[in-house]
C-alpha positions as CSV (number, residue, x, y, z in Angstrom):
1,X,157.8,-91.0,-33.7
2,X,158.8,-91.8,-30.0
3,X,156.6,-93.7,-27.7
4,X,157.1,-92.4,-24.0
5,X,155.0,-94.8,-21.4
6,X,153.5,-92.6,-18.4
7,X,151.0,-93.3,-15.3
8,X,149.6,-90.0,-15.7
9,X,150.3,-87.3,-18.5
10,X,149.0,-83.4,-17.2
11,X,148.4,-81.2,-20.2
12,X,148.8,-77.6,-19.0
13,X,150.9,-76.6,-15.6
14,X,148.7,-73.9,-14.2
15,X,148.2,-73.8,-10.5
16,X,146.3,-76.4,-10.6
17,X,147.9,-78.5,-13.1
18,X,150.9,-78.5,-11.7
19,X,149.6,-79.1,-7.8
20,X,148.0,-82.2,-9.6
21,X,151.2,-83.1,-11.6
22,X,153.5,-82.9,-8.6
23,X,151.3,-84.2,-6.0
24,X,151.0,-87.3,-8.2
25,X,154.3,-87.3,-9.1
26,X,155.5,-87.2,-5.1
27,X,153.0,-90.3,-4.6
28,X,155.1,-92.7,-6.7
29,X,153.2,-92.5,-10.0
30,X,155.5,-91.8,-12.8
31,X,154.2,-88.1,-14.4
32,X,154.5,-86.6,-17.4
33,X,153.8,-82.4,-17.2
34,X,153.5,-80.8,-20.4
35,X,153.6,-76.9,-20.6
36,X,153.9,-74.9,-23.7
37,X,154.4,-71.3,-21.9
38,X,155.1,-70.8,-18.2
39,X,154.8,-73.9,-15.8
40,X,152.7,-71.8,-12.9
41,X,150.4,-70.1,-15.4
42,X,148.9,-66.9,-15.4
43,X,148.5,-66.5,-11.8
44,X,152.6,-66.1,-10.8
45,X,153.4,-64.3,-13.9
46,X,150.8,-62.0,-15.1
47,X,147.8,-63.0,-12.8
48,X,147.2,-62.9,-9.2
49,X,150.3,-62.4,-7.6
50,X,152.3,-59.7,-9.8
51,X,149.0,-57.5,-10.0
52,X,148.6,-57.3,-6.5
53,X,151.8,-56.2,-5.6
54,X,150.9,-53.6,-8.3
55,X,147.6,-52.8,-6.0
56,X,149.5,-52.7,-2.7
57,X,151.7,-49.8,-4.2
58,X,148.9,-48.0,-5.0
59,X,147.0,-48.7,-2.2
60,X,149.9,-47.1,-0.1
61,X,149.7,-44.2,-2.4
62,X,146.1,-43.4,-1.7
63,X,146.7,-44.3,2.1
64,X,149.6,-41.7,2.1
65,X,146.9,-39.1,0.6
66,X,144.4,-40.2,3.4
67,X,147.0,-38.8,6.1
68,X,145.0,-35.3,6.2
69,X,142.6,-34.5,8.4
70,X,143.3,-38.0,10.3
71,X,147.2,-37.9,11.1
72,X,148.9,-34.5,10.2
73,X,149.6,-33.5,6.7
74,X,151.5,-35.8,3.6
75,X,153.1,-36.0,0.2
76,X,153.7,-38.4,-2.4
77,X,155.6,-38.7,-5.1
78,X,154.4,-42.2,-7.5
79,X,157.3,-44.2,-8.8
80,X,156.4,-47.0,-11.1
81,X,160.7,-47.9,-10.7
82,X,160.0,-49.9,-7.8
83,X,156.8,-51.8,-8.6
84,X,158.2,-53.1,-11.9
85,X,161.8,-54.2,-10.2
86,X,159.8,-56.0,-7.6
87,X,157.5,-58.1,-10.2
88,X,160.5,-58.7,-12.4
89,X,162.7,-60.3,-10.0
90,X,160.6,-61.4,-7.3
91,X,157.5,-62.5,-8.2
92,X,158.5,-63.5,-12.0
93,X,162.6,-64.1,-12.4
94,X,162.2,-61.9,-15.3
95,X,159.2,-64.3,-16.9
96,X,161.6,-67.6,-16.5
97,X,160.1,-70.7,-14.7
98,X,163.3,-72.9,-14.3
99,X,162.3,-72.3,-10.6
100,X,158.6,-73.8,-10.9
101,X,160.5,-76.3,-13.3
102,X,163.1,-77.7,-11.2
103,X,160.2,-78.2,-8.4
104,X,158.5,-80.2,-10.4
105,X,161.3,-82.7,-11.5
106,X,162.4,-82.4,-7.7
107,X,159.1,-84.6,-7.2
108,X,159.8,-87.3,-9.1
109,X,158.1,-85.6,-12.3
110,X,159.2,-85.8,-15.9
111,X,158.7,-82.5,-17.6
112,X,157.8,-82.1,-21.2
113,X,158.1,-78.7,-22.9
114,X,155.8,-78.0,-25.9
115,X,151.5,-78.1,-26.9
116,X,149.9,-81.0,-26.1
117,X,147.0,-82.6,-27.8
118,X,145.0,-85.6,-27.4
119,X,145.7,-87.7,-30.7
120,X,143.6,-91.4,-28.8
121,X,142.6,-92.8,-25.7
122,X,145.3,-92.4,-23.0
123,X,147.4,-90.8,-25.9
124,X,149.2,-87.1,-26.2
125,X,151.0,-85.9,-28.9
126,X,153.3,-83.1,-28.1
127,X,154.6,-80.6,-31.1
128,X,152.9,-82.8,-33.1
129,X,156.0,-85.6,-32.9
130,X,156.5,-87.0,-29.6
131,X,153.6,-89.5,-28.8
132,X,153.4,-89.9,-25.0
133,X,151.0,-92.7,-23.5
134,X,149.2,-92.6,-20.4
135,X,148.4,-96.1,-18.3
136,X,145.9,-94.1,-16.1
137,X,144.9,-90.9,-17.7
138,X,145.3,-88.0,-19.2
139,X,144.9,-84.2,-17.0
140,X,144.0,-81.1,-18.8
141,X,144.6,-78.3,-17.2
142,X,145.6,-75.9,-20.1
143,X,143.9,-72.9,-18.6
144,X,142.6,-69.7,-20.7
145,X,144.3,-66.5,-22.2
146,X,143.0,-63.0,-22.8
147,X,139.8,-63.0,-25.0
148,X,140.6,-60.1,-28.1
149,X,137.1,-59.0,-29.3
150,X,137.1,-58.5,-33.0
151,X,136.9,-55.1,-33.2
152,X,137.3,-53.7,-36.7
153,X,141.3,-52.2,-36.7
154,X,142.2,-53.6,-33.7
155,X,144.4,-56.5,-34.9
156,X,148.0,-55.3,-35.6
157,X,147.9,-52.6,-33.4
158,X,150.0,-52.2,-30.7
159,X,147.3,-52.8,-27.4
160,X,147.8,-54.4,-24.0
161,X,146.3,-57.2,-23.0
162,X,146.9,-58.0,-18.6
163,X,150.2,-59.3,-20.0
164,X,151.7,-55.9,-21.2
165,X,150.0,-54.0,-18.4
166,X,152.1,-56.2,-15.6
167,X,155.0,-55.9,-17.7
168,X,155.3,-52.7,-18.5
169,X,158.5,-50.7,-17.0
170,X,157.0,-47.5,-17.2
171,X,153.2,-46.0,-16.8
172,X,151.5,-44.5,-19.9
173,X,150.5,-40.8,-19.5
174,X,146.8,-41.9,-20.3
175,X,145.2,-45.3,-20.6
176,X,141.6,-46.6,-22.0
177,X,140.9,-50.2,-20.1
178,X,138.5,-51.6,-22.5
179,X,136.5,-53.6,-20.2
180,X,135.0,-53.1,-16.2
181,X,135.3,-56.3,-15.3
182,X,137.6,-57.4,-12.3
183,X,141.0,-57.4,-14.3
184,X,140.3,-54.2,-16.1
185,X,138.8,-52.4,-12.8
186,X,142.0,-53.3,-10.9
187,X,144.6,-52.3,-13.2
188,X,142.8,-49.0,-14.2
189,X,142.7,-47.8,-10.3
190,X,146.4,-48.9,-10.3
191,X,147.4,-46.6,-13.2
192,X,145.3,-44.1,-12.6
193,X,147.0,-43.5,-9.2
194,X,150.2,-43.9,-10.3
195,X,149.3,-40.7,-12.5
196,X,147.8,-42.2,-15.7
197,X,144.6,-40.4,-17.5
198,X,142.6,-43.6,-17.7
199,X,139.0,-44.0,-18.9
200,X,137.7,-47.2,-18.6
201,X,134.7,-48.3,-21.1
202,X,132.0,-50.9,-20.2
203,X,129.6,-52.3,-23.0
204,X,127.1,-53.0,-19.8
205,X,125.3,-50.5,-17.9
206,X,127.5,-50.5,-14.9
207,X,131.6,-51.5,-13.8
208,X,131.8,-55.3,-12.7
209,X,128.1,-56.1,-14.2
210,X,128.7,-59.8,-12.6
211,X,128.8,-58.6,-8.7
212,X,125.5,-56.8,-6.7
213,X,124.8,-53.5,-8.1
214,X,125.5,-51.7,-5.1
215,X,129.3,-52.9,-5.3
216,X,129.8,-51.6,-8.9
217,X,128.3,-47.9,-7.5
218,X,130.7,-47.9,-4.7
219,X,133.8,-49.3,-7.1
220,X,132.0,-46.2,-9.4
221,X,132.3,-43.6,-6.8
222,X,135.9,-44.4,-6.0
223,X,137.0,-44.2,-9.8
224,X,135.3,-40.7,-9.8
225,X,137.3,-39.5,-6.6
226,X,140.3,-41.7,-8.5
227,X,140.3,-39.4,-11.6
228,X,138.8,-42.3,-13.7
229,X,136.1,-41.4,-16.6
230,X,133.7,-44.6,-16.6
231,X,131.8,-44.9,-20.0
232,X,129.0,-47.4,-19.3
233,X,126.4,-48.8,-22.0
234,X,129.6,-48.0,-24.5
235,X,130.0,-50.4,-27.2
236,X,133.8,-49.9,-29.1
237,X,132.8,-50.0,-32.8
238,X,136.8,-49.3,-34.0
239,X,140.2,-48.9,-33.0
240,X,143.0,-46.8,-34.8
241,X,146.5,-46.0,-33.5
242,X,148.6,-43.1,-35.7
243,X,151.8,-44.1,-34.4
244,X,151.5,-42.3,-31.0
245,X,147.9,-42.4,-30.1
246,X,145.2,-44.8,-29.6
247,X,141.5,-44.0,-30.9
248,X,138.8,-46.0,-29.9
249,X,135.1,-45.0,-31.7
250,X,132.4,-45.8,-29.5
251,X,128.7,-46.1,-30.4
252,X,126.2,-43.2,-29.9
253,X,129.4,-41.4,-28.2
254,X,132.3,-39.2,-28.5
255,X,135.8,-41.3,-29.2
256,X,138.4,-41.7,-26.8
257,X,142.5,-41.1,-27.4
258,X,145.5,-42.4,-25.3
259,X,148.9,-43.8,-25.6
260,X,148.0,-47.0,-24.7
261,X,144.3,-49.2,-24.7
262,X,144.2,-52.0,-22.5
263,X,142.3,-54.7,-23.7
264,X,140.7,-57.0,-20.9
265,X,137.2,-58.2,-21.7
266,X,137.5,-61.9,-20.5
267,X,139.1,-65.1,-21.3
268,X,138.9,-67.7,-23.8
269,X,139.4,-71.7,-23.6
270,X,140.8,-72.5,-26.7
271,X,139.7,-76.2,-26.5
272,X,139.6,-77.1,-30.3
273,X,143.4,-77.4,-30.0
274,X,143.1,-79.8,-27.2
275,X,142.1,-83.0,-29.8
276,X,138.6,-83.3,-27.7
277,X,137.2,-85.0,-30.2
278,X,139.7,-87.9,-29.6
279,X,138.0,-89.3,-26.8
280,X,134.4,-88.6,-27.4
281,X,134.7,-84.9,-26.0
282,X,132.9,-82.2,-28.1
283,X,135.5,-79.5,-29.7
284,X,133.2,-76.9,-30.2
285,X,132.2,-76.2,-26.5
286,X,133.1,-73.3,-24.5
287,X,134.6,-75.7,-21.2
288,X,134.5,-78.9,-20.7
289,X,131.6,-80.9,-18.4
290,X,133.1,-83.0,-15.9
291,X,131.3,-84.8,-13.2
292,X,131.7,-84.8,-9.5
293,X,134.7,-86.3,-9.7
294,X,136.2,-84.0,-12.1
295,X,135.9,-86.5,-15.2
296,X,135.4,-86.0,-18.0
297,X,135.6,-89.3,-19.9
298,X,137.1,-92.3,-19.7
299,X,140.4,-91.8,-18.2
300,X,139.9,-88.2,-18.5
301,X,140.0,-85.6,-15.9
302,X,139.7,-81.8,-16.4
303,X,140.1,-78.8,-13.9
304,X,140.6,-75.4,-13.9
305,X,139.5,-72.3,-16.0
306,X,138.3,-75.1,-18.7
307,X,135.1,-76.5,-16.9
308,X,133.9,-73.0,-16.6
309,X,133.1,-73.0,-12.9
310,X,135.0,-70.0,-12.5
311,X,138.8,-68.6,-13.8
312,X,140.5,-68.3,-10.6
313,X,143.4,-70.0,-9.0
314,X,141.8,-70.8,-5.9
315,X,139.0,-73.3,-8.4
316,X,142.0,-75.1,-9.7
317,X,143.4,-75.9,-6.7
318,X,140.6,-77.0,-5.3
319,X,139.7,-79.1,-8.5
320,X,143.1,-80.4,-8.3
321,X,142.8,-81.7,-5.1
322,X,139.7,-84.2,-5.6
323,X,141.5,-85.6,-9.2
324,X,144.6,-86.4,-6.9
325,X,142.7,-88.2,-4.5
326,X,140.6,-89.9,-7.4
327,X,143.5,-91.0,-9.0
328,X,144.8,-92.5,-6.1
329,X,142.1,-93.8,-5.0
330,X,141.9,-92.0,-1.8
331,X,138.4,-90.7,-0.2
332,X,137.7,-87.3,-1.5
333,X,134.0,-85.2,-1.7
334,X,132.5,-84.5,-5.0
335,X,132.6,-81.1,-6.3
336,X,130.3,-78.1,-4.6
337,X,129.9,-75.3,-6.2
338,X,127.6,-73.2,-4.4
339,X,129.9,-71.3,-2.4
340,X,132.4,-70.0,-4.8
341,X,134.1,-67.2,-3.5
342,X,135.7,-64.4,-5.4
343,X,136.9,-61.0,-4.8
344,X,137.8,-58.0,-6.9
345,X,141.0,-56.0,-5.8
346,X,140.0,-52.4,-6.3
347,X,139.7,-50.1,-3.6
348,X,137.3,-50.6,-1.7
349,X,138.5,-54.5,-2.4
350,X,134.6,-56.3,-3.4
351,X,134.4,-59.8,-1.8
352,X,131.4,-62.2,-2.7
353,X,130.3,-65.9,-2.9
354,X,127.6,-67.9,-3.8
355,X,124.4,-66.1,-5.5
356,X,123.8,-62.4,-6.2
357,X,120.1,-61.2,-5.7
358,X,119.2,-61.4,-9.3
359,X,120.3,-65.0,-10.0
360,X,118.4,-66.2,-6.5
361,X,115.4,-64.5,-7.8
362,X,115.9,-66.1,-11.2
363,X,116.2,-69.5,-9.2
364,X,112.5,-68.3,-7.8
365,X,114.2,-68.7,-4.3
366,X,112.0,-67.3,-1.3
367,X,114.8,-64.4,-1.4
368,X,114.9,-62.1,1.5
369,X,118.0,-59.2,1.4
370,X,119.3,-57.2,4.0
371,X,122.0,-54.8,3.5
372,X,124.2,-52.1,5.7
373,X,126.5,-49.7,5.4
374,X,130.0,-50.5,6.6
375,X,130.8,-46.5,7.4
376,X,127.5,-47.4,10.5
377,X,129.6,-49.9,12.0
378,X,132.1,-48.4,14.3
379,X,135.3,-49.6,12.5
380,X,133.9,-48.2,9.3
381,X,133.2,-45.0,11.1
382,X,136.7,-44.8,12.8
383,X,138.6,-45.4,9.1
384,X,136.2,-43.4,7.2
385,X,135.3,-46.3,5.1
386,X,133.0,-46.6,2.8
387,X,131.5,-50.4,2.4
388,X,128.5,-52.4,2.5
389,X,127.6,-56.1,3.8
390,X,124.6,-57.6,1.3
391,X,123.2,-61.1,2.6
392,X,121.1,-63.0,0.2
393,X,119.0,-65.6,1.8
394,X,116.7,-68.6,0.8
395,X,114.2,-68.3,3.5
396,X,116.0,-68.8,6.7
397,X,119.3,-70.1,4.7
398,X,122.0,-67.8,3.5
399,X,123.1,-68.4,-0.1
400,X,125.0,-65.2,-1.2
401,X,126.6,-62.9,0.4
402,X,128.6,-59.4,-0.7
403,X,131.3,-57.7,1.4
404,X,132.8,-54.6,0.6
405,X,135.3,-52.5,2.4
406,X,139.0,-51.9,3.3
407,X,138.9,-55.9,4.0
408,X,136.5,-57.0,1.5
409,X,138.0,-60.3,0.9
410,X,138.8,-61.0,4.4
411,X,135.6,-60.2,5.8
412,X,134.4,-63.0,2.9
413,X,135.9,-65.8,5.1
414,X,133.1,-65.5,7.8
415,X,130.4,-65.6,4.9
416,X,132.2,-68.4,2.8
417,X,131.9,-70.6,5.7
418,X,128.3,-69.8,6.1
419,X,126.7,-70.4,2.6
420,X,129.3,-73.4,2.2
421,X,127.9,-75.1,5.5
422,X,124.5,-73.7,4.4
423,X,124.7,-72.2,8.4
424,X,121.1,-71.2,9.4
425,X,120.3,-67.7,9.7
426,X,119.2,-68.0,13.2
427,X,122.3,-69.9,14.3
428,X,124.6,-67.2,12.6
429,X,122.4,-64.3,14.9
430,X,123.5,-66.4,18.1
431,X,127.2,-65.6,17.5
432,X,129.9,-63.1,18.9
433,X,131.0,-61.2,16.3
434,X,134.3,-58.9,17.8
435,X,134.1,-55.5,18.4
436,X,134.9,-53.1,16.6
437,X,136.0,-55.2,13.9
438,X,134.9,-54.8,9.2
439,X,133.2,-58.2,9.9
440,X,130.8,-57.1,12.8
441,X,129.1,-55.3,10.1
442,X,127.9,-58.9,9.2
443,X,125.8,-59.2,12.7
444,X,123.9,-56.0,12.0
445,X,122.8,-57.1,8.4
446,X,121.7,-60.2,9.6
447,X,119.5,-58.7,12.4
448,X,118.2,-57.0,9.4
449,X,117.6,-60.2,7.4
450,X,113.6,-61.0,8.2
């Protein structure tokens, strides 16, 4: 087999993989990138970016409905034509990543297509025939794909996982999102509105069980003024499709039909491919443990989705950006991870970061909570929003915080800031918060927060 000598090898181009792979690339360190699918990842191609443009044309849908009663009267008629032109050729290039490709080697890196696994130290094997070695270390960045419960009669039917779903040219006349989590909570409002059937079913007792439980009753109330049946507490015990329909049997209830299931009940590592085991690393775990520095073992880094601090884009980038500086040897701070921010794009959009109430109780923090309702504040009342602010505190210092509204994840910013500086309570009382503004909202809970 072929020997290719490297500084660095990066297994997996995800966001952060490839930031990582590029930036060390344009530093002068000769970089090997290997990708078996997509160099970008999920997020440009069926993540982040191609489901929000989804959102925004719904969002204007439900805006145009909103026109009576405020601005005169409205129509509108949903086409899915110009959502699905848009992701094709301007967010995707039809699913082809010579773009994201050619930036890469435009840095100075050398791009290897194929599945890498970790056959020694400082040593990748690529397909299995083209042995790569690194002088510095070895990346992995390899990401996660859907997670496919096993479900009796599911396998070798035709369902959707969030890949189908964003590239689907046309919208089904009725949908069941099997999962209320955030992907399966945003692309069921998007179909519904676009004039799906969709019923969405939950095996916990509410829609996104990991956010505050006043969140998942407002996301709850919208789906009901949305047209969206929400089973909760429903456990799928089988799956059937005839041909045309799907049928999904659900314990203790009634089964549901539709053209099309949509299955998006979480993500999976796939680490045993990896060759873990090569350099000391156990195979059988569900991420990978990495220390401050984002190592993992000797002349091993990880980042991203696979050290289970989180499966978004904006983790891996930010893990990306302290293995950079390790390997170069620049100053960089360890890894926090008390102030991870994340927010859910449904309507109203569900910001949050750091601790919900139940896990700083489980902590035994001196928890104190003070919430309010976005429609008091006078922006809220002027859009006829509905919202809330939630502030979870540790005594006098704020470690969690929920915003939802129009600007959920905007409003998020003010409250990242806080619980990442760990800002005292007091101090954030003694600020001018802008009038009328979502975010002022965030003043009158904390007057609340004693």
């Amino acid at each position: 087999m072929a020997e290719e000598e490297y500084d660095v090898i990066v297994v997996g181009l995800g966001p952060g993989g490839e930031d990582a792979a590029g930036r060390l690339a344009a530093a002068g360190l000769r970089v090997a990138g290997v990708e078996a699918g997509l160099t970008g990842g999920e997020c440009p191609y069926w993540g982040c970016v191609p489901s929000k443009m989804m959102i925004r044309a719904a969002d204007l849908i439900a805006e145009t409905r909103r026109v009576p009663g405020m601005a005169g009267r409205s129509s509108v008629t949903p086409d899915w034509s110009p959502v699905a032109r848009r992701i094709r050729e301007e967010a995707t290039d039809d699913w082809d990543d010579k773009v994201a490709v050619d930036r890469f080697i435009g840095k100075g890196g050398h791009f290897v297509r194929g599945r890498g696994r970790i056959t020694g130290p400082g040593e990748v094997t690529v397909d299995g025939e083209r042995v790569l070695r690194a002088r510095r270390g070895i990346v992995l960045a390899t990401g996660t794909e859907p997670a496919v419960p096993p479900i009796p009669g599911l396998s070798g039917t035709p369902y959707w996982t969030n890949h189908q779903a964003i590239e689907t040219e046309s919208v089904p006349g009725s949908l069941i999102v099997l999962g209320g989590g955030a992907i399966g909570v945003e692309l069921a409002q998007v179909f519904a509105r676009f004039g799906a059937s969709v019923t969405v079913v939950e095996a916990m007792d509410r829609l996104i069980p990991l956010e505050e439980p006043e969140a998942s009753g407002l996301v709850a109330g919208a789906f009901e003024r949305d047209g969206i049946e929400v089973r909760t507490g429903a456990k799928a015990t089988g799956v059937s499709h005839d041909g045309r329909l799907f049928t999904l049997e659900v314990k203790g209830g009634s089964a549901v039909r539709a053209e099309r299931l949509l299955v998006a009940t979480g993500r999976r590592t796939g680490l045993a491919a990896l060759g873990l085991g090569a350099v000391g690393l156990d195979e059988s775990a569900g991420s990978i443990e990495t220390d401050g520095r984002m190592r993992a073992a000797e002349g091993v880094w990880a980042l991203g989705d696979i050290t289970g601090r989180g499966a978004f884009t904006h983790m891996s980038m930010y893990q990306a950006n302290i293995v950079v500086n390790d390997i170069l040897g620049e100053p960089v701070h360890d890894a926090e991870y008390h102030a991870v921010p994340r927010v859910t794009f449904t309507d109203p959009e569900v910001g949050a970061v750091g601790l919900t109430e139940a896990q700083a109780r489980e902590k035994g923090l001196d928890v104190r909570v003070a919430t309010t309702d976005l429609a008091a504040s006078a922006r809220g009342w002027i859009y006829r929003a509905e919202g809330l602010v939630k502030l979870v505190a540790d005594g006098a210092t704020l470690v969690g915080a929920t915003s939802v509204g129009p600007c959920g994840g905007e409003v998020l910013g003010l409250l990242t800031l806080a619980v990442h500086e760990r800002v005292p309570v007091p101090r954030l009382r003694e600020m001018i918060y802008a009038y009328p503004t979502f975010h002022r909202a965030v003043e009158a809970a904390l007057h609340e927060l004693r």
